[in-house]
VMD Tcl script that builds the backbone (N, CA, C; Angstrom):
set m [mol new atoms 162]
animate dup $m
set s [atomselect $m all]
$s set {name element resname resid chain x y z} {
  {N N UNK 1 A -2.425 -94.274 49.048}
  {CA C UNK 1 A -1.331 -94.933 48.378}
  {C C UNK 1 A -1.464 -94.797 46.859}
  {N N UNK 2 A -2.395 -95.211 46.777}
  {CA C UNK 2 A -3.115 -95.254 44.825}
  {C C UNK 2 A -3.435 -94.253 44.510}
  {N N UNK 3 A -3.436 -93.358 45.594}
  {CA C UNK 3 A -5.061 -92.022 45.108}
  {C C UNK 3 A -6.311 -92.664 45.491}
  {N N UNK 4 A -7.461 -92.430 44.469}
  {CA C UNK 4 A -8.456 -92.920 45.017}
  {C C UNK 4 A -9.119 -94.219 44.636}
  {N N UNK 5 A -8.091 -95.141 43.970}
  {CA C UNK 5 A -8.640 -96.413 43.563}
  {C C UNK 5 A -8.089 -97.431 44.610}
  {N N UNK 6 A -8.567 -98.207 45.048}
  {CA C UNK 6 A -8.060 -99.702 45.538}
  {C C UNK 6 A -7.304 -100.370 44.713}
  {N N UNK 7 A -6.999 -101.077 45.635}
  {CA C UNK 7 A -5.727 -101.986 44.695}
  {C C UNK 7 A -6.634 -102.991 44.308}
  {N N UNK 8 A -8.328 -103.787 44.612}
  {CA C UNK 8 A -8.647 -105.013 43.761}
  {C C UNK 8 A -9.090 -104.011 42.694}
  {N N UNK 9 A -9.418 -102.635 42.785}
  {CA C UNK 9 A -10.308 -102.287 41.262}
  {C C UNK 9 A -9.221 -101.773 40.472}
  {N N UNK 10 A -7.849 -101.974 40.643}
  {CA C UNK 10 A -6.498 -101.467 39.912}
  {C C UNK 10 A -6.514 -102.556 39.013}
  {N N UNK 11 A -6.522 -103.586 39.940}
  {CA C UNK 11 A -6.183 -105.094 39.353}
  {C C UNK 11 A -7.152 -105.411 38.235}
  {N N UNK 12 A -8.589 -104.980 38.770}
  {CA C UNK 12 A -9.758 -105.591 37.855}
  {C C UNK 12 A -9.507 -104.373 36.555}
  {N N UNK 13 A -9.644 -103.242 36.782}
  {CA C UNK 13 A -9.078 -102.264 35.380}
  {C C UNK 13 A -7.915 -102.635 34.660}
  {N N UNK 14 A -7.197 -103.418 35.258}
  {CA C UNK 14 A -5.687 -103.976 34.624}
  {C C UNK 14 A -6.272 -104.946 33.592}
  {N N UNK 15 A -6.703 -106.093 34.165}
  {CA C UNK 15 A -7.579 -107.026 33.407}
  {C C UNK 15 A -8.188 -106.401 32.360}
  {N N UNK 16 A -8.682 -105.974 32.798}
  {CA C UNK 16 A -10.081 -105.836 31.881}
  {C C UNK 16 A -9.531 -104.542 30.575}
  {N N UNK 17 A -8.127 -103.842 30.936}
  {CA C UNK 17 A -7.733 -103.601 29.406}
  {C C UNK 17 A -7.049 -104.234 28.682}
  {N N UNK 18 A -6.569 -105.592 29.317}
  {CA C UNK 18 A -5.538 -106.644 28.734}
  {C C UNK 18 A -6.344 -107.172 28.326}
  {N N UNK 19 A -7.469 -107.720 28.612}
  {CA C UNK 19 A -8.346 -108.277 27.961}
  {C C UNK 19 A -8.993 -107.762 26.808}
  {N N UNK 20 A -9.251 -106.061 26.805}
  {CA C UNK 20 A -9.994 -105.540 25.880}
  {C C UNK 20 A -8.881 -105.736 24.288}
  {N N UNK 21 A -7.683 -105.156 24.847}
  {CA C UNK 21 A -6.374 -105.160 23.919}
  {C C UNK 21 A -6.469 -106.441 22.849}
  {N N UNK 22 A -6.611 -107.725 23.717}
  {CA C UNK 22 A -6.208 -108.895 23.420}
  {C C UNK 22 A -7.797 -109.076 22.407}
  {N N UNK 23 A -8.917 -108.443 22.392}
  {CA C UNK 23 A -10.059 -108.734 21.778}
  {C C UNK 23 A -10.093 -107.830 20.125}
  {N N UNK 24 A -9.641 -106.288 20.642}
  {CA C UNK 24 A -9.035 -106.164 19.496}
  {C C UNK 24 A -8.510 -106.214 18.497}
  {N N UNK 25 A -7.371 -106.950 18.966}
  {CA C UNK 25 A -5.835 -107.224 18.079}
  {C C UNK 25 A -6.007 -108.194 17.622}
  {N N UNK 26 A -7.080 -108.950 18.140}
  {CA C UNK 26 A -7.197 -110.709 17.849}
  {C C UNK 26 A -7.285 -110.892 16.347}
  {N N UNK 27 A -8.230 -110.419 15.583}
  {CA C UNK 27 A -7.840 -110.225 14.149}
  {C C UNK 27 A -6.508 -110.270 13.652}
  {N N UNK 28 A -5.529 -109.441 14.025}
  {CA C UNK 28 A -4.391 -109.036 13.707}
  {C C UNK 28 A -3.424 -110.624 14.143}
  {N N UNK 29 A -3.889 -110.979 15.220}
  {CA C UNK 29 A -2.884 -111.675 15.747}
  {C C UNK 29 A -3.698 -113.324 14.767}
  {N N UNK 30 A -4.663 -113.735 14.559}
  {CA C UNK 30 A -4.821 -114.740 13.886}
  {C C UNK 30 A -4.291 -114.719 12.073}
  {N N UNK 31 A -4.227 -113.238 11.503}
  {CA C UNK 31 A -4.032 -112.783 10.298}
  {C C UNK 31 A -2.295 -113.543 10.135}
  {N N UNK 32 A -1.700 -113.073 11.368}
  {CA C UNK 32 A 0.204 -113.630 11.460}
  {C C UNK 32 A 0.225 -114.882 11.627}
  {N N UNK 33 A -0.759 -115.680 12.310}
  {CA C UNK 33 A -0.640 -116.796 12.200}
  {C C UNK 33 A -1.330 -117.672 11.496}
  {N N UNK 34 A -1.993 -117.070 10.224}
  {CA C UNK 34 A -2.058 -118.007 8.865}
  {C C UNK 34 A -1.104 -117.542 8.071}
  {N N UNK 35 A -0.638 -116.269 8.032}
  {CA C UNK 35 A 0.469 -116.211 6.963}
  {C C UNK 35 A 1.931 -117.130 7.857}
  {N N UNK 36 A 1.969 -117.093 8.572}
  {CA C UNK 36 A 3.596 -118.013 9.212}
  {C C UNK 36 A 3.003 -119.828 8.654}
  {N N UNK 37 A 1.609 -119.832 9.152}
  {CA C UNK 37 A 1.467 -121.714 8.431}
  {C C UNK 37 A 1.568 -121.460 7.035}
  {N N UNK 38 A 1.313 -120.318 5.686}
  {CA C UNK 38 A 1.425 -120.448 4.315}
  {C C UNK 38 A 2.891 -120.282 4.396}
  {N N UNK 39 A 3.539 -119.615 4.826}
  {CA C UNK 39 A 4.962 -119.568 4.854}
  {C C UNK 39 A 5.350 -121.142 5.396}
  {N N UNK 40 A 5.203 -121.703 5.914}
  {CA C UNK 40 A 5.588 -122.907 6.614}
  {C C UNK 40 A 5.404 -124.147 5.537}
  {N N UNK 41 A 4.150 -124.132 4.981}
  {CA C UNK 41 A 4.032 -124.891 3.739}
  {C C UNK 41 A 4.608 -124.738 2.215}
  {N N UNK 42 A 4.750 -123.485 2.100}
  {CA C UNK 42 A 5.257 -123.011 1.025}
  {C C UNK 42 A 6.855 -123.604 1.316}
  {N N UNK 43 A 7.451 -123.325 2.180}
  {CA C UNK 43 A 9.000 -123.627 2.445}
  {C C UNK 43 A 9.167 -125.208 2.336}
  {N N UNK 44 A 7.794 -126.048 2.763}
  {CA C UNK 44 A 7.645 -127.250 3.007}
  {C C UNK 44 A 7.784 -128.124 1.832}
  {N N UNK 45 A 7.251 -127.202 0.597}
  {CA C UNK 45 A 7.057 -127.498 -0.422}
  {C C UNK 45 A 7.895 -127.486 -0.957}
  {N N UNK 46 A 8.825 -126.453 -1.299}
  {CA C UNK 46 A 10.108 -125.776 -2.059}
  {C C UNK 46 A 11.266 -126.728 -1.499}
  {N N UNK 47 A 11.050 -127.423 -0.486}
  {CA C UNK 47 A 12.054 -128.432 -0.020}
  {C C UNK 47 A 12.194 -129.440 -0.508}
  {N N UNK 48 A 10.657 -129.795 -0.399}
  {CA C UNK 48 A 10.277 -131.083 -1.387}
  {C C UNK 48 A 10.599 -131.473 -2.697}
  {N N UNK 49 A 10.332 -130.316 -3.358}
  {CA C UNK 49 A 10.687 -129.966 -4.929}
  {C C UNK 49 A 12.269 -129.724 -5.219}
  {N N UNK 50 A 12.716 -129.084 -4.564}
  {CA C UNK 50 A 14.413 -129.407 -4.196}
  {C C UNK 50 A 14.802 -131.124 -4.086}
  {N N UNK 51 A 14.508 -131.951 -3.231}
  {CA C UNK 51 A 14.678 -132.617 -3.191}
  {C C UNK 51 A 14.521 -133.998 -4.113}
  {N N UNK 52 A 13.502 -133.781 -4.819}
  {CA C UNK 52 A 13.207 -134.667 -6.288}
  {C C UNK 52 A 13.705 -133.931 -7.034}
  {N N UNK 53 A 14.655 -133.176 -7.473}
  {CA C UNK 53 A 15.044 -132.472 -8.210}
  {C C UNK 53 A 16.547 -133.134 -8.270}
  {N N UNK 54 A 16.612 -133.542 -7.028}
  {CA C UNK 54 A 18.202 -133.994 -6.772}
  {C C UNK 54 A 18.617 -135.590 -6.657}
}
mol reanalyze $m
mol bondsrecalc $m
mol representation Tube
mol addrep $m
């Protein structure tokens, strides 16, 4: 059906590059989510300052 792999060692190779991917990128993916919280505060701020302004 597969050729010559089984379907649990398809599954476990599936894993185990989603997992590798996800160990990788992890840098990348924590890097977007401090710049979206400085973006989030910065906007937080600029609202604020808008608002005593008015």
């Amino acid at each position: 059906m597969f050729g010559r792999l089984t379907l649990p060692q398809l599954l476990f190779a599936s894993i185990l590059g989603i997992a590798g991917g996800l160990y990788i990128y992890q840098p990348i993916f924590e890097q977007y989510y401090r710049d979206q919280m400085e973006l989030k505060e910065k906007l937080k701020l600029a609202q604020e300052s808008e608002e005593k302004k008015s």
